[in-house]
C-alpha positions in Angstrom: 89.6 42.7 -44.3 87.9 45.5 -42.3 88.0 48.9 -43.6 89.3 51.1 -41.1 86.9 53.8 -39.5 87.4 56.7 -37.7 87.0 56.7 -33.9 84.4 57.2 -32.3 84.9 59.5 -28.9 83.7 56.4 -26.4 86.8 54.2 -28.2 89.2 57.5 -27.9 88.2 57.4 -24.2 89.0 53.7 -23.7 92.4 54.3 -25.7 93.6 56.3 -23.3 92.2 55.7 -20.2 94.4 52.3 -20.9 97.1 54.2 -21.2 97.1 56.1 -18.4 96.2 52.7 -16.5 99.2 51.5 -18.0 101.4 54.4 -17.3 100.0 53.9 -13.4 100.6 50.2 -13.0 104.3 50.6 -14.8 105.4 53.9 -13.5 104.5 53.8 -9.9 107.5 53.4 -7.3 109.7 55.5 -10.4 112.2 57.7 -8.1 111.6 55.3 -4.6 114.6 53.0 -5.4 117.6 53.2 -7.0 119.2 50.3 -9.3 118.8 46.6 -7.9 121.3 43.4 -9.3 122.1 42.1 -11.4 122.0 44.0 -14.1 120.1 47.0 -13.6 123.6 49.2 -11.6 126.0 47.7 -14.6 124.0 49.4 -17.6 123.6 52.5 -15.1 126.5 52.9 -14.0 128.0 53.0 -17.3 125.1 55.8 -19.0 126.6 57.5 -15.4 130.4 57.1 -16.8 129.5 58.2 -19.4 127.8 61.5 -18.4 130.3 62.6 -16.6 133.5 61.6 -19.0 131.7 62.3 -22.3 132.8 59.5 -23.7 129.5 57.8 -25.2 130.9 55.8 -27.5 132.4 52.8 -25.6 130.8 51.7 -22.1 133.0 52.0 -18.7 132.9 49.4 -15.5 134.9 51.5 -13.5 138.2 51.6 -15.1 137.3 48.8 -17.3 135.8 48.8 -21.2 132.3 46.9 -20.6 132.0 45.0 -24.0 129.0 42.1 -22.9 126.2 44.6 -24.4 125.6 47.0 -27.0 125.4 50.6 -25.9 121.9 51.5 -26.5 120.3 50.6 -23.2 123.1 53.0 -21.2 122.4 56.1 -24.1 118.9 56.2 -23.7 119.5 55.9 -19.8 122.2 58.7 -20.0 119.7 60.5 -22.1 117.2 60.0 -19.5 119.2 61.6 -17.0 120.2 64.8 -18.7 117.1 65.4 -19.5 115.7 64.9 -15.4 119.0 65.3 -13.6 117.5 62.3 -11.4 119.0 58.8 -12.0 116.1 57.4 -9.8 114.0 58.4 -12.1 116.4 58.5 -15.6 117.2 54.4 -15.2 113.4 52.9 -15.2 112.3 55.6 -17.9 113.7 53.6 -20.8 111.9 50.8 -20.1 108.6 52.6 -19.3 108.4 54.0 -22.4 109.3 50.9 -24.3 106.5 49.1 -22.4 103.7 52.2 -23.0 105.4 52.2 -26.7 105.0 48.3 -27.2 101.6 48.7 -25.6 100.9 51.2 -28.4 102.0 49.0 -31.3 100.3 46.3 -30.3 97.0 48.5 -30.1 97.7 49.6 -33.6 98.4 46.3 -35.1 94.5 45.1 -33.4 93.3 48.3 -35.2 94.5 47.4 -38.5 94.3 44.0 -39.0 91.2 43.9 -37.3 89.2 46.5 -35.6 90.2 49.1 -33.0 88.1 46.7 -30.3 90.8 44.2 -30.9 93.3 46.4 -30.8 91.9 47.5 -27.1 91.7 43.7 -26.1 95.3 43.4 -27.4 97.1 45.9 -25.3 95.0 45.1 -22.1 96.2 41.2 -22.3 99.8 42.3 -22.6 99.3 44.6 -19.7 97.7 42.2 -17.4 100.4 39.4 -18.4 103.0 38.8 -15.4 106.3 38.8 -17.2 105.5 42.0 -19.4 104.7 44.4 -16.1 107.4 42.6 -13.9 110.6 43.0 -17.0 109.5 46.8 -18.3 109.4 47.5 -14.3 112.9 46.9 -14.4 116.0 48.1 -16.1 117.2 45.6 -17.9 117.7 45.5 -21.9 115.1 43.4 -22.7 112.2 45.8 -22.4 113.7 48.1 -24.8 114.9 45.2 -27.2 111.2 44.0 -27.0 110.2 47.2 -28.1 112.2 47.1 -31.2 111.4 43.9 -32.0 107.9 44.6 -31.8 108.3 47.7 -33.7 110.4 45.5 -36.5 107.0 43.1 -36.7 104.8 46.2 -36.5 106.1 47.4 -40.4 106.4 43.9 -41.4 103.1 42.8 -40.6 101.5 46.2 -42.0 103.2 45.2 -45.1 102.8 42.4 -45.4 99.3 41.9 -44.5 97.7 45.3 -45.3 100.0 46.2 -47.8 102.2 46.8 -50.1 103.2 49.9 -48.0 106.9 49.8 -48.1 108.1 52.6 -45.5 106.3 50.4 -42.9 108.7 47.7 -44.0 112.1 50.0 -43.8 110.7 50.9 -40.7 110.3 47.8 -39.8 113.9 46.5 -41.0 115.4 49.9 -39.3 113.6 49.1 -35.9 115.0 45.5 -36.6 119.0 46.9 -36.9 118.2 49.3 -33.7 117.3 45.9 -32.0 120.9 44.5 -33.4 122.5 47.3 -31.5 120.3 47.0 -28.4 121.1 43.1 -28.2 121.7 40.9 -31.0 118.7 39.4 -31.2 116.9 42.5 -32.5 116.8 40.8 -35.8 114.4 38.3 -34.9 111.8 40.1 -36.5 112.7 39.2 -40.1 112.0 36.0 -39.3 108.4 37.4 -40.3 109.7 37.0 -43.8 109.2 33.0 -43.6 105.8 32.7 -42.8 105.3 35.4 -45.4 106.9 33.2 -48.0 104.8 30.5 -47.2 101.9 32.1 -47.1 102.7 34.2 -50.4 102.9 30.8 -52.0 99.9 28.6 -50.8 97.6 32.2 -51.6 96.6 33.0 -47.7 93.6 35.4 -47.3 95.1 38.8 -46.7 98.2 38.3 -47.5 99.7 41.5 -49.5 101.0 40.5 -53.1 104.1 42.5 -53.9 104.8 41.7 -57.8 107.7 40.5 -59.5 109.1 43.9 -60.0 109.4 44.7 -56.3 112.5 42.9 -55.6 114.6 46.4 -55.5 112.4 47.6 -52.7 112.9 44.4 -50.2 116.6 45.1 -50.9 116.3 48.7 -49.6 115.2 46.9 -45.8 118.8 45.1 -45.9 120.1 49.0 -46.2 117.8 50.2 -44.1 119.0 47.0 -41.5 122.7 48.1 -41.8 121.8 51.6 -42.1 120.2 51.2 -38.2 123.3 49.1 -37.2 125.8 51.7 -38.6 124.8 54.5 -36.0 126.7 52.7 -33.5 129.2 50.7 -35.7 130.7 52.9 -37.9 131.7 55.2 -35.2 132.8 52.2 -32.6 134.9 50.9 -35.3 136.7 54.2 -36.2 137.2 54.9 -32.3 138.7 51.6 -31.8 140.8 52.5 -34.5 142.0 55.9 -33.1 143.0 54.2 -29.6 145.1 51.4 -31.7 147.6 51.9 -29.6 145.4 50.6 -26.6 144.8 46.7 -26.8 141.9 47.1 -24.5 139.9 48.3 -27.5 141.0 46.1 -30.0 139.4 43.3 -27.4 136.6 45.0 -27.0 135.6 45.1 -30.7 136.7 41.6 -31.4 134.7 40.5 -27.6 131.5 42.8 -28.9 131.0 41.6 -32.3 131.9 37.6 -32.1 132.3 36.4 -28.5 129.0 38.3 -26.9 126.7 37.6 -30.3 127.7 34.2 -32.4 130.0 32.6 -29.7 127.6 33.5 -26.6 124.6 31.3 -29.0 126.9 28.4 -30.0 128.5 28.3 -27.0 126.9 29.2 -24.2 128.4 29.5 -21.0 125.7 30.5 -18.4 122.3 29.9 -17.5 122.2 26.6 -19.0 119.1 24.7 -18.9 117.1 21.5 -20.9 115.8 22.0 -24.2 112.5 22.2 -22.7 112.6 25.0 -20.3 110.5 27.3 -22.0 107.8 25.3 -21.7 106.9 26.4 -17.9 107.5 29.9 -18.5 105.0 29.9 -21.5 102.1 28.1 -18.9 102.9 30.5 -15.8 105.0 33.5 -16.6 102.7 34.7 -19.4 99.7 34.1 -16.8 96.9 35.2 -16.9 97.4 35.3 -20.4 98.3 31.6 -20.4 94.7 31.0 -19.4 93.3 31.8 -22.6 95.2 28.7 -24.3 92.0 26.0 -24.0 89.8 28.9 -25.9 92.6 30.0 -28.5 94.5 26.7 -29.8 90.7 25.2 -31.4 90.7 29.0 -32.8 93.8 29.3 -34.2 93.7 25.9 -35.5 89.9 27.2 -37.5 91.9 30.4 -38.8 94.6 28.4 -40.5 92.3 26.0 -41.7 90.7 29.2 -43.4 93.8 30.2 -44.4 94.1 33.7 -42.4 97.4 35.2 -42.9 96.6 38.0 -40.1 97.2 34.0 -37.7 99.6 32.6 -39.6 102.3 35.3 -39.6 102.5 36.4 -36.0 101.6 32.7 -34.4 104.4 30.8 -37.1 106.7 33.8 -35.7 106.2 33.2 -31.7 106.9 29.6 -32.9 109.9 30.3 -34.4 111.4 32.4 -31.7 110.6 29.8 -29.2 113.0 27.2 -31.1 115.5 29.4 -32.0 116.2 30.0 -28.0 115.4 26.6 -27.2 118.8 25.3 -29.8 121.1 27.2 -27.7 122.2 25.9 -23.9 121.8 29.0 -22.4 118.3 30.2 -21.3 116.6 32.7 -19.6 112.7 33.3 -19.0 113.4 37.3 -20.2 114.8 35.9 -23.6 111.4 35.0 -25.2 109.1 37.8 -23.8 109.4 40.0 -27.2 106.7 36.8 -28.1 104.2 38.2 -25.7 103.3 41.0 -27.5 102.3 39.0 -30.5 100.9 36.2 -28.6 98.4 39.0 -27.2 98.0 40.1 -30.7 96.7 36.7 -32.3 94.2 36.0 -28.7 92.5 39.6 -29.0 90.4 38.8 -32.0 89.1 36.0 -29.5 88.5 37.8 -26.4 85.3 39.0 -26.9 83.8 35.7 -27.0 86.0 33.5 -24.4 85.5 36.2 -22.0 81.7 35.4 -21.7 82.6 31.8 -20.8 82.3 30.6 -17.6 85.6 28.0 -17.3 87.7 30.8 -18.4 86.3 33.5 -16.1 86.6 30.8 -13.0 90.2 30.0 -14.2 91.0 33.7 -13.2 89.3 33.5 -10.3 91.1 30.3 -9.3 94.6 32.1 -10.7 94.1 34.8 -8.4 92.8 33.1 -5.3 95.8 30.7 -5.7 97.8 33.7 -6.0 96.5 35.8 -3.0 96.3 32.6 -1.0 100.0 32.1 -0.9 100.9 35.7 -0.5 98.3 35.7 2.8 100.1 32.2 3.8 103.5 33.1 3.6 103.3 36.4 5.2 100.8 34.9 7.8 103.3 32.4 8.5 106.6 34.2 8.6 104.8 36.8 11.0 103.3 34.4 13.4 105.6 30.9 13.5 108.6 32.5 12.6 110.0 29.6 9.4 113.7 29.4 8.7 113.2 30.6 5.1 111.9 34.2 6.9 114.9 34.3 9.1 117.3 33.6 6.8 115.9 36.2 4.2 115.4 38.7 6.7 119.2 38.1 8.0 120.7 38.4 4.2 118.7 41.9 3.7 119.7 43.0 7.0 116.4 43.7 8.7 116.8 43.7 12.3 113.2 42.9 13.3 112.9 39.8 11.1 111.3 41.8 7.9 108.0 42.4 9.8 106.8 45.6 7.1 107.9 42.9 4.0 105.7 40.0 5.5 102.7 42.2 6.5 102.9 43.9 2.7 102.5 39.9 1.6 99.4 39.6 4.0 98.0 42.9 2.2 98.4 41.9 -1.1 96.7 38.3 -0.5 94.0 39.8 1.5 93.2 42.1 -0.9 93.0 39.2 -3.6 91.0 37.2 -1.8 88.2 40.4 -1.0 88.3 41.3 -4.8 86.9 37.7 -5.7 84.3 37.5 -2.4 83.2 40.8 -3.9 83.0 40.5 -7.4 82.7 36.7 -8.0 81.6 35.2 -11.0 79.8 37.6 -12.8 82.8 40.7 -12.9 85.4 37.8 -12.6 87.4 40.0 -15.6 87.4 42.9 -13.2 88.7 40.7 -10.3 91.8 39.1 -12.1 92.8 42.9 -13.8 92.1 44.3 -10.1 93.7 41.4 -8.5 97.1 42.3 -10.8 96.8 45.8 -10.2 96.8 45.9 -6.3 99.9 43.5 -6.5 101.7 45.8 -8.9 100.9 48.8 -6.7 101.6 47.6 -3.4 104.8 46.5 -4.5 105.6 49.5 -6.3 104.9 51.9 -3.2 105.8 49.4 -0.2 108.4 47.0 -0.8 110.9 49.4 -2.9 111.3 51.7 0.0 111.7 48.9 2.8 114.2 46.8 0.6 116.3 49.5 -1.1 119.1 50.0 1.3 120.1 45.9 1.2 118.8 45.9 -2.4 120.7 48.6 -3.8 124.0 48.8 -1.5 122.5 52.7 -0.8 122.9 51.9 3.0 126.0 50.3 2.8 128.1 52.7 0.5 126.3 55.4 2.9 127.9 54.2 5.6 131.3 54.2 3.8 131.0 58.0 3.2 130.2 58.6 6.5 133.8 57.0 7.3 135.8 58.7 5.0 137.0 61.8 6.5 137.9 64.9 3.9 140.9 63.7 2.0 140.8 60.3 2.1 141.1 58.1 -0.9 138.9 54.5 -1.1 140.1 51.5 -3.2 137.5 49.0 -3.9 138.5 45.3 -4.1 135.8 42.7 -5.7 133.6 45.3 -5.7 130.1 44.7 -7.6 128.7 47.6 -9.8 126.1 48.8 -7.1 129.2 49.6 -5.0 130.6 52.2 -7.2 127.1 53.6 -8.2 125.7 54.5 -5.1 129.4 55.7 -3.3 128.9 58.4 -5.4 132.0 59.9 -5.2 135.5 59.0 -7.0 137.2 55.8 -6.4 140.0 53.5 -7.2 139.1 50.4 -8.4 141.6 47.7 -9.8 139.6 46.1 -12.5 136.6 44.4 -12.5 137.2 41.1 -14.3 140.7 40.6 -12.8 141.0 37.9 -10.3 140.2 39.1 -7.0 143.4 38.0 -5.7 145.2 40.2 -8.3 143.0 42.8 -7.3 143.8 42.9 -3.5 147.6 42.6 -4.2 147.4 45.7 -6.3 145.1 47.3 -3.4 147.7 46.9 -0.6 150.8 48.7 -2.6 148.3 50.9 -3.7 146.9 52.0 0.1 150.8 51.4 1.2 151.8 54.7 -0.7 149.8 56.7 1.3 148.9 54.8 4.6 147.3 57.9 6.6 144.7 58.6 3.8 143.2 55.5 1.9 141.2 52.6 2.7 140.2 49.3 1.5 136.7 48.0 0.7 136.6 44.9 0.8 134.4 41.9 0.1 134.6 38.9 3.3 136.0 36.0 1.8 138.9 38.2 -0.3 140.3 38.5 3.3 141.1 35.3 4.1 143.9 35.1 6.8 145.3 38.2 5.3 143.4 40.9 7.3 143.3 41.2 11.1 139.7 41.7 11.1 139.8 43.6 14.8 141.2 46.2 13.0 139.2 46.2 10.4 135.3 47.8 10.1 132.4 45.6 9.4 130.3 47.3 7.1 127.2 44.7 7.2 125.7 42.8 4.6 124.1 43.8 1.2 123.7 42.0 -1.4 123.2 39.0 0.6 127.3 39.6 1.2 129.5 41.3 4.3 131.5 44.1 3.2 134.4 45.5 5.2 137.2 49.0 5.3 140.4 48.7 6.6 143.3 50.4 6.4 146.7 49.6 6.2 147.5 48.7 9.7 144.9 46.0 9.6 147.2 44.3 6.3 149.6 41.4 7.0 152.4 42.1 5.3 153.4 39.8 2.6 150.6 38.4 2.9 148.1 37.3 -0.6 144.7 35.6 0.0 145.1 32.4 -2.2 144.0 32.4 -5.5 140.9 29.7 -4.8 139.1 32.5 -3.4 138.3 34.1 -7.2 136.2 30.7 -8.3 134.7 30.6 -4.9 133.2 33.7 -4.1 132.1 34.5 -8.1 129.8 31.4 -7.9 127.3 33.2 -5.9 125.2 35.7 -8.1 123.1 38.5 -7.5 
């Protein structure tokens, strides 16, 4: 093993110069748009509910307990925002800081297992890979569960490898339970613990020995698991308790702990795909990463023939991860990124060396010619001929002039590829690809998030709706999606969220009836049915890629309920 050295001021400069590179490439567009679906208004506009009721402990959708997701994402988004009063800014700054934080880890692991040049190599091949900058530019949960997964392999693997140092494994186990109640998965770290066995067993090189008489210390990471886990359960449990009168909580406990985590694996009941769809997402989503695999499966295969632990554990655990989400039906590309920081982890070691040869340094060139050429192509072509795919996109966001500023931004980005390789070429090829990422990121960042915000976000939409309501008036929204309700930004009556949407418009039309003069009705297009005289009614536009519309009571037939067919119907579409 290396012996660890102090830094010189040349590695110091590199250290953070990636930082800052990073906190450029991830940061930039912060405070340009606000929350995009799916996911990202849901988890805000709960941390907003709960801001402004107080109530932290159990997550609001309106007027409805939101039990598909622990609450961690929405605290450290509510946090966010009390401590920058902005939510443009406060709903992207979780993930930023778990990407600049798993970033960090990953440097630290290179340092330690190997030498603080790895640990350089390590970070900048999780920041140039596609899937980490495009999730932790989001706000989702996975860039903050990633975080905490890599964190719980961050004090096993000091450990276990450089150990015995046993507060980096309570860390480690505590970082694991935070990932519990981020998203259940968070425990995947222990899974560490398997590869350790084995390679405790068959006498690895550098793995840590612990003795016989340690067994009361790996005990203590179980506590230190439930110990993590308890902030949020202990008090859930004794709130659910105090409403007990409320049934809503009781199902929200019971939905929480069993249907969302062990019934949601067994059973799945989205997103289901083949046993083998991970397979395409390891080849082009971890790109350019991916394009180090020729050079590093011969090398990994010489380092476990030599028996190197500081291999064995990390590439056993990416392994593992992959076939524990490949059992379930359900599958998402997002679920296995918390392997990418490892995967960079076990490549860094071999950087140095495969980035002097030539196939890999043309492979990146190809990657982002390929890459650039497409961008310039489809722009080109959805400027100039006009295709139906650019019409019909430009119609669903709403862009009058056929999305002219979003197809010259592709032409920008591809150009711009394609002039980094004539420029550079062979010999800076590294420089090229990074550059090549970077102008993609940026571009994005500062161009597209201000032209597609308004459709994206429902800001336009809801903007028009306040502009309607005169002082006094009352809105009720009727299968209404969570962007609707965030960006109104004002108070409104929904009735429910998961209800039917034909249950909710019957309970919207009594509810507008007592008081005719002062509320109105938003409403979603196919809820209205024959039930609306739509010449009455206001077309709002689409966003979303769906047509809103207000009325108010004169435009309801009375007696009339849009049939119940609509519900399966209209929910089929997704954001």
């Amino acid at each position: 093993m290396p012996v660890a050295t102090q830094a010189t001021t040349e590695e110091r400069r590199r250290f953070w110069l990636l930082m800052l590179f990073a906190l450029v490439v991830i940061g930039m567009g912060i405070g340009l748009r606000d929350p995009w679906p799916s996911d990202e208004p849901r988890f805000t506009l709960a941390a907003k509910q709960m801001v402004e009721s107080g109530d932290w402990l159990f997550p609001h959708r309106g007027s409805e307990l939101y039990s598909d997701k622990p609450p961690m994402l929405m605290w450290t988004e509510a946090a966010s925002y009390v401590l920058t009063r902005s939510w443009r800014v406060a709903f992207l700054l979780p993930s930023l800081l778990a990407a600049l934080g798993s970033l960090l880890l990953v440097y630290d692991l290179g340092r330690r297992l190997w030498d603080r040049r790895v640990g350089l190599y390590a970070a900048a091949a999780l920041l140039l890979t596609f899937q980490f900058v495009y999730q932790t530019k989001r706000a989702q949960i996975d860039p903050l569960v990633m975080f905490f997964i890599t964190a719980g392999n961050w004090g096993l693997l000091v450990h276990m490898l450089k150990g015995p140092h046993w507060r980096a494994y309570w860390f480690g186990c505590f970082c694991a339970g935070l990932g519990v109640i981020t998203k259940g998965v968070g425990i995947l770290s222990l899974l560490l613990l398997i590869p350790y066995a084995v390679a405790t067993r068959w006498q690895w090189h550098g793995v840590a020995r612990m003795g016989p008489g340690a067994w009361w210390r790996w005990s203590l990471g179980l506590l230190a698991l439930l110990g993590a886990m308890a902030i949020w359960l202990v008090p859930m449990l004794l709130g659910a308790r105090a409403h007990a009168s409320d049934p809503a909580y009781a199902a929200y406990v019971n939905d929480i702990l069993f249907h969302q985590t062990a019934g949601r694996y067994g059973r799945s009941w989205d997103h289901h795909h083949p046993v083998l769809f991970y397979v395409p997402i390891v080849l082009f989503s971890w790109l350019p990463l991916s394009l180090t695999y020729p050079g590093t499966l011969p090398r990994w295969w010489r380092a476990l023939k030599a028996r190197d632990a500081r291999i064995l554990l990390p590439l056993c655990w990416i392994v593992l991860v992959l076939v524990f989400f490949s059992v379930p039906k359900g599958k998402r590309d997002v679920y296995i990124m918390p392997a990418v920081p490892m995967l960079a982890l076990i490549t860094a070691p071999f950087l140095d060396e495969l980035l002097q040869k030539r196939w890999l340094r043309a492979a990146g060139l190809l990657f982002i010619g390929i890459l650039g050429l497409a961008m310039l192509a489809v722009g080109g072509a959805a400027l100039v001929a006009h295709p139906k795919f650019a019409s019909t996109f430009a119609s669903a966001r709403g862009f009058d002039d056929g999305g002219r500023a979003l197809w010259w931004m592709l032409v920008v980005i591809g150009a711009a590829q394609l002039l980094l390789i004539a420029s550079l070429r062979m010999r800076r090829a590294v420089l090229a690809v990074a550059s090549g990422m970077t102008v993609m990121w940026l571009v994005w960042s500062l161009w597209a998030y201000p032209l597609l915000n308004d459709s994206s976000s429902a800001a336009g939409v809801m903007q028009e709706v306040r502009d309607r309501l005169a002082p006094g008036d009352e809105l009720g929204l009727v299968a209404w999606k969570e962007q609707n309700l965030l960006m109104l930004d004002r108070p409104a009556m929904d009735f429910g969220f998961t209800r039917p949407w034909h249950a909710q418009y019957a309970a919207a039309v009594q509810w507008q009836a007592q008081d005719p003069a002062h509320r109105w009705l938003f409403v979603l297009d196919p809820v209205l049915g024959h039930c609306v005289d739509r010449s009455k009614a206001m077309s709002l536009g689409h966003a979303n890629r769906r047509e809103w519309w207000m009325l108010k009571a004169d435009a309801v037939t009375p007696g009339c309920l849009p049939d119940d067919s609509v519900d399966g119907a209209a929910t089929s579409a997704d954001d």
